[in-house]
N, C-alpha and C positions, 0 to 999 in steps of 0.2 A: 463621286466619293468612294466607292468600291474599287477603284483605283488606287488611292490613294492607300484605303486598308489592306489591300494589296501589294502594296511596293513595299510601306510597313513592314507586315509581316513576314517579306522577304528580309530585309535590313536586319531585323532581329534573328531571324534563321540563318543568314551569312554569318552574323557573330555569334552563336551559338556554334557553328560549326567550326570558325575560325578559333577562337578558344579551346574547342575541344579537340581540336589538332596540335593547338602553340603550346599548352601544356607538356603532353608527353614530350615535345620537342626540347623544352625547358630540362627534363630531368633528362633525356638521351644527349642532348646536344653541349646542353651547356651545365651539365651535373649536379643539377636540382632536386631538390628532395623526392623521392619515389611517390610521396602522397599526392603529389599533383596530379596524378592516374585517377582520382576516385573525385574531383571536381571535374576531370576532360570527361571521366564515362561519362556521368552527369548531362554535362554540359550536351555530349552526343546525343545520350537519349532524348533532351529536350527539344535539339536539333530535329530528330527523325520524328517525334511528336509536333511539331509546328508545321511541318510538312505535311501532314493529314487533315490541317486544317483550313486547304484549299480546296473550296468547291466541283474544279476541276478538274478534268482527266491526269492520271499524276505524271504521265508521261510529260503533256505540257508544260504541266508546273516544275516540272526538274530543268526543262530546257529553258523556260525563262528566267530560272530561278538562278542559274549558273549564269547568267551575265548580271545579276545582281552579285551576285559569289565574286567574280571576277572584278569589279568596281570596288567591292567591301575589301577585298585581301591587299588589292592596293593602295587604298584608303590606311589598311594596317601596316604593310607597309612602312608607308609616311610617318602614322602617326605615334607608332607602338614601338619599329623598328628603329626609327628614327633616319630611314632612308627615304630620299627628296626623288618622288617617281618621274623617270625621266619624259620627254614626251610622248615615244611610242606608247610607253607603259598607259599614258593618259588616252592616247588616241584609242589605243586597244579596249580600254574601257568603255571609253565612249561607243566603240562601235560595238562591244556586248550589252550596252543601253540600248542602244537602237535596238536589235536582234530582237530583245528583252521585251519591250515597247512593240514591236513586229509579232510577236506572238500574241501576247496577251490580250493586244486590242485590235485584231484580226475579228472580222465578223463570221456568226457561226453561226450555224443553224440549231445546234444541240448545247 
């Protein structure tokens, strides 16, 4: 089950962080209102706040946390962009699931 609260909390920290990037994107890119800065801060800080609330060392938790990242942005992608991820794209994800999955449930003594 800790697992599970674990993948979680990644999932929700990918779209916290994906949001709080696509915003300023939205007013730089595609000339959307300037306010959209002060929901991406937001959205960042709660970003870097969700990250503190892994029990373990943060170094790991960033490296696992980033094939979560990379699974979630392709995900956005697809579902946000409205672009259909091709296979690499899928394969690639998949094997930062692995990677993901490789760290986190690697046995430790600490």
């Amino acid at each position: 089950m800790p697992e599970l609260k674990t993948l979680g909390l990644f999932i929700v920290t990918a779209l916290a962080e994906i949001v709080g990037c696509y915003l300023p994107y939205l007013w730089l890119r595609e000339g959307k209102t300037i306010w959209l800065l002060l929901p991406a801060a937001l959205s960042l800080a709660l970003f870097a706040w969700l990250l503190t609330l892994h029990p373990t060392a943060s170094g790991r938790v960033y490296a696992a946390y980033g094939g979560v990242y990379i699974f979630m942005a392709v995900l956005w992608l697809w579902l946000v962009d409205g672009i259909r991820p091709t296979t690499w794209d899928m394969v690639g994800s998949a094997v930062a699931l692995l990677g993901m999955a490789i760290i986190m449930s690697a046995p430790r003594s600490v």
